[in-house]
C-alpha positions in Angstrom: -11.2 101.2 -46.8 -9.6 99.0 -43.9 -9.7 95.7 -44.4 -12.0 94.0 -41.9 -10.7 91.8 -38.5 -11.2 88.2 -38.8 -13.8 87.0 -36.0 -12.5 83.8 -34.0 -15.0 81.6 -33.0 -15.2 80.6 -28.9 -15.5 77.0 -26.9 -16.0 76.2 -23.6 -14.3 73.7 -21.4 -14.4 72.5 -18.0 -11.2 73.1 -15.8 -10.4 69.8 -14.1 -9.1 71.1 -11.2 -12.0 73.5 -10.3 -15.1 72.5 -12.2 -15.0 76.2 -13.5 -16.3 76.3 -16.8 -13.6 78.4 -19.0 -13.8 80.0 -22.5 -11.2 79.9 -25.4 -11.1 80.0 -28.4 -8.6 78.2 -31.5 -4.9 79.6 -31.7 -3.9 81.5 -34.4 -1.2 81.1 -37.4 1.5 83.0 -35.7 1.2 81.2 -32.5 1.1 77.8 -34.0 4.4 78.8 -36.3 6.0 79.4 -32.7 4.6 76.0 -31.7 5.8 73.7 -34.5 9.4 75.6 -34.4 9.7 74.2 -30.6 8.4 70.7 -31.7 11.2 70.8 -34.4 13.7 72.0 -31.9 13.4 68.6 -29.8 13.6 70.5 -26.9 11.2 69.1 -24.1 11.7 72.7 -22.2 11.0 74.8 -25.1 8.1 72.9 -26.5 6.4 73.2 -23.1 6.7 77.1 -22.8 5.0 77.3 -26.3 2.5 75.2 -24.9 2.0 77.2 -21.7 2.0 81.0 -23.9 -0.7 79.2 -26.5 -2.9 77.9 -23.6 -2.4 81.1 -21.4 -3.2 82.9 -24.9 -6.1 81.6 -26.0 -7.8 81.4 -22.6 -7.4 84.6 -22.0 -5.1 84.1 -18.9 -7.5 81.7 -17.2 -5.6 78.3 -17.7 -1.5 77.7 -18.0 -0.8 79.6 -14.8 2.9 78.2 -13.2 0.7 77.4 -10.6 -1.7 75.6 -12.2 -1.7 71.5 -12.6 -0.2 70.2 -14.9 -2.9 67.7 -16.1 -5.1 71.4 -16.3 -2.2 72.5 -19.0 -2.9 69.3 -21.0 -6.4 69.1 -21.2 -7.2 72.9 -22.1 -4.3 72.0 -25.0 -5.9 68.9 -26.5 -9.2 70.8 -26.4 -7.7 74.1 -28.4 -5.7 72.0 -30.8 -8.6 69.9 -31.7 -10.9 73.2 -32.4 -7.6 74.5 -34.2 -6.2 71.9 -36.5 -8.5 68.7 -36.3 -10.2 66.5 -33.2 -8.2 63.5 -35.5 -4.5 62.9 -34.5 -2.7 60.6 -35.7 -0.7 58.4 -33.8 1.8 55.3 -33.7 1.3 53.0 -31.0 3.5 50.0 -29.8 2.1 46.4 -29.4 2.5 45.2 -26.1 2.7 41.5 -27.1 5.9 41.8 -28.9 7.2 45.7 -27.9 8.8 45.8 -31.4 5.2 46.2 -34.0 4.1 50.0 -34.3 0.6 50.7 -35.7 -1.3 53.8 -37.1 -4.2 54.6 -35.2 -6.8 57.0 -35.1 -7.7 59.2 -32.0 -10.2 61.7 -31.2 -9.4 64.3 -29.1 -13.4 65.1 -27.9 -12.7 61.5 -26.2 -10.3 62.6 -23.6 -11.2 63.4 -20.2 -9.0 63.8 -17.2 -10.0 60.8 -15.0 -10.4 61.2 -11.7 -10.3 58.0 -9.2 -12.9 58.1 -6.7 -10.8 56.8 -4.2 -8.2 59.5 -4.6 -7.5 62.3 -2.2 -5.1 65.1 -1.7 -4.7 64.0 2.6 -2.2 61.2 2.7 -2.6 59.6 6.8 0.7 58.2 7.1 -0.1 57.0 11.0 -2.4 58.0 13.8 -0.1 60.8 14.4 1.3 61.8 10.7 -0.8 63.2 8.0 0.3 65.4 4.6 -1.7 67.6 2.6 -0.7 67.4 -1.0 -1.5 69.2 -3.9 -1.2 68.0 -7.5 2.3 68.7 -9.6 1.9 72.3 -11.3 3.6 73.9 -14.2 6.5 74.9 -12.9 7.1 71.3 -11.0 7.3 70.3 -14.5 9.2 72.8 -15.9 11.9 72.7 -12.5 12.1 69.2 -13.4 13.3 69.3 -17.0 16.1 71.5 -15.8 17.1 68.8 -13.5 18.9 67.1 -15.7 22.5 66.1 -13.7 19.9 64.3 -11.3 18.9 60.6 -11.1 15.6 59.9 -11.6 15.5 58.7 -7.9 16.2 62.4 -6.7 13.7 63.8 -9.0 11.2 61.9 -7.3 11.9 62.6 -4.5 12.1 66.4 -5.3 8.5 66.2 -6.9 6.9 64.7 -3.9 8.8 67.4 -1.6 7.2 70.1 -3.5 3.6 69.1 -3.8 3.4 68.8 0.4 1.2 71.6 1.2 1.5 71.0 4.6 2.6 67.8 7.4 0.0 67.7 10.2 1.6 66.1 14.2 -1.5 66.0 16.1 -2.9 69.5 16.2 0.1 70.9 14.9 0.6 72.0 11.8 3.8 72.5 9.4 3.4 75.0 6.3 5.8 73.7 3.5 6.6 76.9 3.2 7.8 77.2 6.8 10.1 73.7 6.5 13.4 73.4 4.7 15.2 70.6 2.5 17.0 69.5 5.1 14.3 69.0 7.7 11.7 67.1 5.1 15.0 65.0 3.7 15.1 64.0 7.3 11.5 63.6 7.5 11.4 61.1 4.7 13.9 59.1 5.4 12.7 58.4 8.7 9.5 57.1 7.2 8.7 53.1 7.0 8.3 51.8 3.3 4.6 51.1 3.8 4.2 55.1 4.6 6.4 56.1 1.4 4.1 53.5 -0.6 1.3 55.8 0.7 2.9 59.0 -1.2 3.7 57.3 -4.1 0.2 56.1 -4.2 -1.1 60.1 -4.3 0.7 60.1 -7.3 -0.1 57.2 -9.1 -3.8 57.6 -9.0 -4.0 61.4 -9.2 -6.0 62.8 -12.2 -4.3 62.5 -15.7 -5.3 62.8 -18.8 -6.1 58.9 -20.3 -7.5 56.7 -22.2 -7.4 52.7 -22.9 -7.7 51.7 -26.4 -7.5 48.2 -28.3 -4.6 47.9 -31.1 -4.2 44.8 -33.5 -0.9 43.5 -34.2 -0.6 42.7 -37.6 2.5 40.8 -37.7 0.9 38.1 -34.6 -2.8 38.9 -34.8 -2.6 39.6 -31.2 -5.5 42.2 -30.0 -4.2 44.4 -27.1 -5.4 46.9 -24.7 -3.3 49.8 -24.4 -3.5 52.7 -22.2 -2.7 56.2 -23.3 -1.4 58.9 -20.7 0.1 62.4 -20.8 -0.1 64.9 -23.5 3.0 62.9 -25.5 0.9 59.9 -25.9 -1.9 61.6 -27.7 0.4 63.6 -29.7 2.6 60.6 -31.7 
């Protein structure tokens, strides 16, 4: 008599990027052993692809594309680790007042959303006659910045906002990324005023991300604090 398959129960979450509503279920023992071997290796690179193969796994393809945003990645992970291990993580968290006090705290996973600013968009007008089309940091943006690592920080910023133009507008003339070369957006850039670079920088700083503010009590002063949580290292300790 063959032993009978195991059924795995599905979810349903909501893709930031597209609204579309997505199905997975709860990863397995074999792929979290693969998992916790890449958290124990330290190795920011590995313990991403894990990531990416559980998500792309247990989604059935739909969400951990290269392509796909980043803050998509993080979301669909939280959601599949809580239905997998527990919504409860456990977490330290560093008191602002003194930046030396750690404290335990509780988090629920069901709690966190990607927030999305109203006032965000993806078309950056630089001038009247200058406008970019962005699109948010994928996967492999990520992933092409962690093997980066001879490069200043400066130069990786730059690189990331490089990659995620889709396209520079000049009146009705338009310039696929795709189309320009290093050289020619280096140029481009540096011909820009500091209130226009303050406008790219500004994409970036109120794009969606997964986070979420939480009060913390330091023992040691008896100082309350609000602390905000973002990115998928944050919620994991």
């Amino acid at each position: 008599m063959a032993l009978p398959k195991i059924t795995t129960p599905t979810y349903m979450l909501v893709q930031p990027s597209t609204g579309e509503t997505v199905e997975y279920r709860p990863f397995l023992v074999g792929e979290e052993k693969v998992l916790l071997m890449a958290m124990e290796s330290e190795d920011e690179k590995q313990i991403y692809n894990a990531i990416i193969k559980l998500v792309l796994s247990c989604t059935n393809g739909k969400i951990g594309n290269i392509d796909d945003p980043m803050f998509d990645l993080e979301f669909a992970f939280l959601k599949i680790r809580g239905k997998s291990v527990s919504e409860s993580v456990e977490i330290e968290v560093l008191c602002p007042d003194d930046e030396t006090t750690r404290v335990p705290y509780t988090l629920n996973t069901d709690e966190i959303e990607v927030l999305i600013d109203d006032k965000h968009s993806t078309v950056i007008e630089l001038n009247d006659e200058f406008t970019l089309n962005m699109r948010y940091p994928s996967i492999k943006d990520t992933l092409d910045g962690l093997q980066g690592e001879k490069k200043g920080d400066v130069e990786k910023i730059f690189d990331l906002i490089k990659s995620c133009i889709s396209s520079i507008e000049h009146g009705e003339e338009v310039y696929n990324r795709v189309d320009l070369s290093n050289q020619e957006l280096d140029e481009f850039f540096d011909s820009m005023t500091q209130q226009m670079f303050e406008k790219t920088q500004e994409f970036f700083n109120s794009m969606p991300t997964l986070r979420k503010e939480i009060e913390v009590t330091n023992p040691n002063t008896n100082v309350k604090s609000t602390v905000a949580l973002e990115g998928l290292a944050d919620f994991l300790g």
